[in-house]
Backbone as CSV, one residue per row, in Angstrom:
resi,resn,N_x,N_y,N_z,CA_x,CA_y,CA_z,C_x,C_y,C_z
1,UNK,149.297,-44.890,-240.143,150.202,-44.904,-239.002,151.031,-46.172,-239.087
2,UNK,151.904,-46.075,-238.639,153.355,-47.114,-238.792,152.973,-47.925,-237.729
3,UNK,152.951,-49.042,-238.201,153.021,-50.297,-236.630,154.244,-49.857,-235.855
4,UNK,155.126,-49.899,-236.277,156.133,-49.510,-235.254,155.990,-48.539,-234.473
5,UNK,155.264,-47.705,-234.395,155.414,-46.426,-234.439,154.716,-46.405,-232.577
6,UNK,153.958,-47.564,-233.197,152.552,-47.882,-232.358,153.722,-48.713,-231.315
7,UNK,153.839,-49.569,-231.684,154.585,-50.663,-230.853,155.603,-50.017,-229.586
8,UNK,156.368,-48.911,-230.585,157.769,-47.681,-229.848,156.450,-47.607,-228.532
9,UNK,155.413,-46.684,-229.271,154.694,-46.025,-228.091,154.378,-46.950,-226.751
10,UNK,153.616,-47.912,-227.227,153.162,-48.768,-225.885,153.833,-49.538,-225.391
11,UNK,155.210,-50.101,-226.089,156.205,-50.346,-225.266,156.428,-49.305,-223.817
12,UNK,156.887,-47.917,-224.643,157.243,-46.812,-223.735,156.748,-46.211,-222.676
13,UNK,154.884,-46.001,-222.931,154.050,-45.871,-221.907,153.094,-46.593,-220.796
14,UNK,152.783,-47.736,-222.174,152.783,-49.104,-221.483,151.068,-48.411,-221.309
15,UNK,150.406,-47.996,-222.055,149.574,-47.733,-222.338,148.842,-47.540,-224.022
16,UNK,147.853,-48.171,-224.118,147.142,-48.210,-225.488,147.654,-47.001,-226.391
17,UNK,147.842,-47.292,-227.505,148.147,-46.240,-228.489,146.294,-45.440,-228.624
18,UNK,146.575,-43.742,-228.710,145.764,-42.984,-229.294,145.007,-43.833,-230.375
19,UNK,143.376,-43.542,-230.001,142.904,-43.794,-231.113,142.986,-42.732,-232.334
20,UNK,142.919,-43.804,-233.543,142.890,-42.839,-234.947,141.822,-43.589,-236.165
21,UNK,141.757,-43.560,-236.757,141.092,-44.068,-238.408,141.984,-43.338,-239.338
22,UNK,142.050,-44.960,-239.992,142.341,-44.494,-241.046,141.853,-44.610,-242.176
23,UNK,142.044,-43.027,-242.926,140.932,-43.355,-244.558,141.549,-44.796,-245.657
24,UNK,140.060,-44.712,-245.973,140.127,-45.948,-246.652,140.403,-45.335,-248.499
25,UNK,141.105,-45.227,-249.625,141.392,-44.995,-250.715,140.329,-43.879,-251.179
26,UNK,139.180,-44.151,-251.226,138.398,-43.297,-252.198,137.732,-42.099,-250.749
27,UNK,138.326,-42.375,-249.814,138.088,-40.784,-249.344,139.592,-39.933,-249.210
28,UNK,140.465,-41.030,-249.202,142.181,-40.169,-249.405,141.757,-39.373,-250.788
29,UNK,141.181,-40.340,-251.710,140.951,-39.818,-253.169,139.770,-38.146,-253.409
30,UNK,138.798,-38.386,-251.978,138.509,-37.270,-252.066,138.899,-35.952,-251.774
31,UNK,139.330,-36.084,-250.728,140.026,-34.647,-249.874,141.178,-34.548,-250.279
32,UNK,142.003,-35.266,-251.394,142.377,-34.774,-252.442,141.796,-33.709,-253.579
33,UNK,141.227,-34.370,-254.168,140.023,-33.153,-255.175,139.602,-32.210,-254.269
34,UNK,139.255,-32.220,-253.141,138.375,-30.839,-252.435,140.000,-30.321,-252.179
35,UNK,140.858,-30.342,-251.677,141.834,-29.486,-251.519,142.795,-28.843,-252.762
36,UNK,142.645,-29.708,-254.118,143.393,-29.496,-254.992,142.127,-28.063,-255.169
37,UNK,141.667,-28.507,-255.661,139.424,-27.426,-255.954,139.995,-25.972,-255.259
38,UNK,140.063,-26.291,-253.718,140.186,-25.614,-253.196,141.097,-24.201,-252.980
39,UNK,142.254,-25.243,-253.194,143.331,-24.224,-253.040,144.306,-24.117,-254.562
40,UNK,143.459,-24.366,-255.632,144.109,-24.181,-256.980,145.177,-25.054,-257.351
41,UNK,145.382,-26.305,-256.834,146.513,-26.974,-257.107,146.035,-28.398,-257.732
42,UNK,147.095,-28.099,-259.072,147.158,-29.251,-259.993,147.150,-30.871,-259.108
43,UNK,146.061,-31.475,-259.313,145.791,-32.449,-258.268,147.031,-33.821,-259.145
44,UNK,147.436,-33.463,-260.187,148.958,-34.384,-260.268,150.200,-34.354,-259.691
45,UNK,150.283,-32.898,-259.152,151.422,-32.390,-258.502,150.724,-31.641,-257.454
46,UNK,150.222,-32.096,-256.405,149.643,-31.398,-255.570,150.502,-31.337,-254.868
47,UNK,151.138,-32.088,-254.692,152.516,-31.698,-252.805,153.548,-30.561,-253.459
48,UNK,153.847,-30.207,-254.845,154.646,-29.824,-255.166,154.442,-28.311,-255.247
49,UNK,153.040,-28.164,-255.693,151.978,-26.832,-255.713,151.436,-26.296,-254.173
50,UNK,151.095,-27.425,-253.816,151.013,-26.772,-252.569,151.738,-26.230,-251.641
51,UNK,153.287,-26.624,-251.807,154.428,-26.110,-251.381,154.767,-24.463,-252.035
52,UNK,154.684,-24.777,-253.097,154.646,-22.854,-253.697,153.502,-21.914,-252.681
53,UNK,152.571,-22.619,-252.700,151.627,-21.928,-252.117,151.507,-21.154,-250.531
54,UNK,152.572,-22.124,-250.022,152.862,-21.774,-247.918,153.651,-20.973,-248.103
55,UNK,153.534,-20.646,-246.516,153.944,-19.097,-245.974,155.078,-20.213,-244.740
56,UNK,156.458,-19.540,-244.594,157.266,-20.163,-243.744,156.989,-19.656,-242.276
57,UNK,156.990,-20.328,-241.330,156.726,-20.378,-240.218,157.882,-20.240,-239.174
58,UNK,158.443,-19.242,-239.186,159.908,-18.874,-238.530,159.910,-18.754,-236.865
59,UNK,158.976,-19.225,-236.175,159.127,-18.390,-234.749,159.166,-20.135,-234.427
60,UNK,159.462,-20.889,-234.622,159.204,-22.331,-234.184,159.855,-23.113,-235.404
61,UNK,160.060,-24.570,-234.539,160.168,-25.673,-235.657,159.609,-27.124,-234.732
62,UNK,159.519,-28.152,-235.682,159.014,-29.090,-234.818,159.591,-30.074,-233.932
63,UNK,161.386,-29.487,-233.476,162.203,-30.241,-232.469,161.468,-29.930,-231.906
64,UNK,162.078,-30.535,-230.478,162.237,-30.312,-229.036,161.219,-29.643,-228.268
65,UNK,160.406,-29.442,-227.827,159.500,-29.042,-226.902,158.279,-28.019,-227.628
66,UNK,157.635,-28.569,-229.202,156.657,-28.361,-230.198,155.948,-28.431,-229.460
67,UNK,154.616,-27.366,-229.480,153.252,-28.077,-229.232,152.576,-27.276,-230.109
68,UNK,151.630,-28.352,-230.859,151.085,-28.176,-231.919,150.031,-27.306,-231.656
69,UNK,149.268,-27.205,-231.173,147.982,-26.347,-230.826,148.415,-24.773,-230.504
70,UNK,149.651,-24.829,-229.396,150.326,-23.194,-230.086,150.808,-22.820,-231.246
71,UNK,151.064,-23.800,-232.100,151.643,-22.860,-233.298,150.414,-22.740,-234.376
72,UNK,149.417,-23.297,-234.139,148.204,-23.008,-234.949,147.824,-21.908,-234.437
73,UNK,147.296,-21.903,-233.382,146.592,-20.917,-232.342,148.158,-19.149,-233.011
74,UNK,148.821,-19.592,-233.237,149.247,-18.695,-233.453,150.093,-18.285,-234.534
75,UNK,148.957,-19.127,-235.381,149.266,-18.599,-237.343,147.831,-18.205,-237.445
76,UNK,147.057,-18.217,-236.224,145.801,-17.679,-236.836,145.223,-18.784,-237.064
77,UNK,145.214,-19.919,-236.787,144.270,-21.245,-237.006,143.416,-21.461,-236.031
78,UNK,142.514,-21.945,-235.835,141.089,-22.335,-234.998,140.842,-23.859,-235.172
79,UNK,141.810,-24.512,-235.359,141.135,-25.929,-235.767,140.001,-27.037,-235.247
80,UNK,139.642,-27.780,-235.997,138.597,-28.585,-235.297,139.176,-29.621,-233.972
81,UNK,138.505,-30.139,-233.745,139.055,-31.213,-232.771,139.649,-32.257,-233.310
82,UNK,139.040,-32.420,-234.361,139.790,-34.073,-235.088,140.812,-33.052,-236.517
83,UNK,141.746,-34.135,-236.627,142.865,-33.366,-237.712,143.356,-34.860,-238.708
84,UNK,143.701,-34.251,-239.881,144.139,-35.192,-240.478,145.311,-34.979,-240.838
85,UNK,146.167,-36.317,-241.036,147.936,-36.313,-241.202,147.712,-36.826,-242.375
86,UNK,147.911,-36.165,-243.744,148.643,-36.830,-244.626,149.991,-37.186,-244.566
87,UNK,150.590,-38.430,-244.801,152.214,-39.247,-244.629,152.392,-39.577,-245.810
88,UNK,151.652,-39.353,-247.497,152.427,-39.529,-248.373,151.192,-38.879,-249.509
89,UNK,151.157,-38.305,-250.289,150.763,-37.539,-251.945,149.226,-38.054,-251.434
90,UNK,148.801,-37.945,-249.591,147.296,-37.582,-249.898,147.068,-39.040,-249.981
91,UNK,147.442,-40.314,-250.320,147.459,-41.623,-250.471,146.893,-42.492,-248.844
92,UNK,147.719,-42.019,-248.166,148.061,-42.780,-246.760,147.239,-41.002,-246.091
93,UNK,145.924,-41.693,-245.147,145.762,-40.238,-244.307,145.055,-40.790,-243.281
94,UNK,145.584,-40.384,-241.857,144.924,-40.755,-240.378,144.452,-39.507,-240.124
95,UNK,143.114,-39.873,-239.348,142.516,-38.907,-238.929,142.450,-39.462,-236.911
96,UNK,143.283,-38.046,-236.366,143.173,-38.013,-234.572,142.809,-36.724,-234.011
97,UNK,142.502,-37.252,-232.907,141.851,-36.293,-231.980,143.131,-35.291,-232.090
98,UNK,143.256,-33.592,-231.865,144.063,-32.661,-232.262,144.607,-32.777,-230.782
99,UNK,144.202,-33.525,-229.518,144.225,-33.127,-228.309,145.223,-34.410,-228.337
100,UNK,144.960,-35.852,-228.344,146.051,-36.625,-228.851,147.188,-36.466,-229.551
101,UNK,147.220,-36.080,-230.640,148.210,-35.182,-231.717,149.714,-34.346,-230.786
102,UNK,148.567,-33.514,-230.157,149.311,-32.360,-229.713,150.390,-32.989,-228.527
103,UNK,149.817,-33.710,-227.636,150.108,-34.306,-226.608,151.210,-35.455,-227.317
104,UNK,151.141,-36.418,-228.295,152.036,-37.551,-228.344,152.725,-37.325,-229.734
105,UNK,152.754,-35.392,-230.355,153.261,-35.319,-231.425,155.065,-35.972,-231.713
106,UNK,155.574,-35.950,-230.363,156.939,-36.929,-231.129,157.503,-38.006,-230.996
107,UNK,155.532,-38.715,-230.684,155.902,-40.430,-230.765,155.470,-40.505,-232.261
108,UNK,154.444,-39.825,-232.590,153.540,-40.058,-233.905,154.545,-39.179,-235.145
109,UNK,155.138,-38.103,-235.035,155.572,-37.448,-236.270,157.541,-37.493,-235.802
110,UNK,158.119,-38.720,-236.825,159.453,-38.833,-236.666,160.406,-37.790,-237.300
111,UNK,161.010,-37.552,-237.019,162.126,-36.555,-237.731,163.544,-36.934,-238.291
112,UNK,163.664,-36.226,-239.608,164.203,-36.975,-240.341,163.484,-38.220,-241.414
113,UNK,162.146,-39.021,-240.988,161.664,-39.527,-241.867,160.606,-39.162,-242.379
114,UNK,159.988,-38.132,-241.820,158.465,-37.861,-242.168,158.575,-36.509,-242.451
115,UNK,157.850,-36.505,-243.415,156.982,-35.311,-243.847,155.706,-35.218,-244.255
116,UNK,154.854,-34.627,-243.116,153.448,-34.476,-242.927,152.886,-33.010,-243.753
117,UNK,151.966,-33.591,-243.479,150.538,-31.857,-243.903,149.058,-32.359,-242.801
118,UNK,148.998,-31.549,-242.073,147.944,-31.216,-241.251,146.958,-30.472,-241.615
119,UNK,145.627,-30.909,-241.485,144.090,-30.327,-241.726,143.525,-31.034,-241.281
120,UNK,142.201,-30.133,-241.133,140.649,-30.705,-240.180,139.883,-30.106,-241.620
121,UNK,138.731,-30.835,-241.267,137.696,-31.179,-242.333,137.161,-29.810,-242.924
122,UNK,137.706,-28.601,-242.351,137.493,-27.123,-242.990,137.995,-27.200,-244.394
123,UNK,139.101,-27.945,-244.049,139.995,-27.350,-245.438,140.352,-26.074,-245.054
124,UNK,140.446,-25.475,-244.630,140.915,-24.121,-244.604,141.780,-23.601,-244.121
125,UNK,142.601,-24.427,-243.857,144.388,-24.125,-243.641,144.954,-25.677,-243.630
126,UNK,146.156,-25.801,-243.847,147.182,-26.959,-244.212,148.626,-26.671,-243.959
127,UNK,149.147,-27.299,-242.228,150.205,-27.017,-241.866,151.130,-27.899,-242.302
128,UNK,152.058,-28.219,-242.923,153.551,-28.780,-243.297,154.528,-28.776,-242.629
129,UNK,154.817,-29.960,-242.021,156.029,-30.156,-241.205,157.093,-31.142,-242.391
130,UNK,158.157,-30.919,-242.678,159.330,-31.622,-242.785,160.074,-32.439,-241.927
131,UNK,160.648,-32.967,-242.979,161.533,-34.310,-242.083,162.837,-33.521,-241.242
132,UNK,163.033,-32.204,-241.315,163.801,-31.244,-240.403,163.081,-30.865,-239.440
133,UNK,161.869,-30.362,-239.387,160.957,-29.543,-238.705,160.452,-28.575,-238.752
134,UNK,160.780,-28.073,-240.355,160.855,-26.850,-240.730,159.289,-26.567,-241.216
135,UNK,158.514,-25.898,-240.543,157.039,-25.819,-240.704,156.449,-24.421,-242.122
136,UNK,155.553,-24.879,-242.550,155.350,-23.962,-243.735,153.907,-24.172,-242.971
137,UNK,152.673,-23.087,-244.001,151.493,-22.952,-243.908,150.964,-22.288,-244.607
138,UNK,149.412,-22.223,-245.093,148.734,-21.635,-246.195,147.311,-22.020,-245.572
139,UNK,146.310,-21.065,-245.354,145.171,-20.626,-245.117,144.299,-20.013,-246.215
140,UNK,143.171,-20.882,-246.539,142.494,-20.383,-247.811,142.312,-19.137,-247.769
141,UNK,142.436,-18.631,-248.890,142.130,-16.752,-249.389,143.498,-16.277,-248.863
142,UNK,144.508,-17.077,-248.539,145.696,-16.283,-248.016,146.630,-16.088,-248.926
């Protein structure tokens, strides 16, 4: 997570930023391998493979009045309570409450600079937002 990002927020609400953790290298390094394992993708080019792999998400995008928990809830996702944001090749990954997330998704995910991938510790689906908003998705066995 971006200090700034943090700073924007509690300037604005004037309340503590959401708690999160963030992984430390050799577990970014794992849930790398379990998702490359997982979902068949060359773990050198995994953002690039895993992009072949999603299904586009046309009834939504992530401007203006997103909420994240409906558009899972209605690709067919069940997610856990805690979710993880990869912000760069699986390298950089915060893990937050999905109830935080959902609620302060456009202090935490900027547009225009970010491009995320969302999962909870299933592994078993991985939502993609772009720096447009343009959402993709892929659900194991899908």
């Amino acid at each position: 997570m971006d200090d700034f990002k943090i700073s924007l927020f509690e300037n604005e609400y004037k309340i503590p930023f959401p708690v999160y953790s963030v992984l430390d290298e050799l577990s970014c390094h794992k849930l790398k391998d379990q998702i490359s394992g997982k979902y068949n993708l060359n773990v050198l080019n995994i953002e690039h493979d895993l992009t072949l792999k999603q299904s586009f998400y046309k009834d939504s995008n992530a401007g203006e009045g997103f909420q994240l928990i409906s558009v899972l809830l209605a690709i067919g996702i069940s997610p856990l309570s805690e979710v993880f944001i990869n912000w760069y090749q699986f390298k950089r990954l915060d893990e937050f409450e999905l109830k935080d997330l959902d609620k302060y998704f456009g202090d935490i995910w900027f547009p225009v600079a970010d491009d995320i991938d969302l999962f909870d510790k299933t592994l078993e689906w991985i939502l993609s937002i772009r720096h447009d908003g343009c959402i993709t998705f892929c659900k194991c066995n899908t």
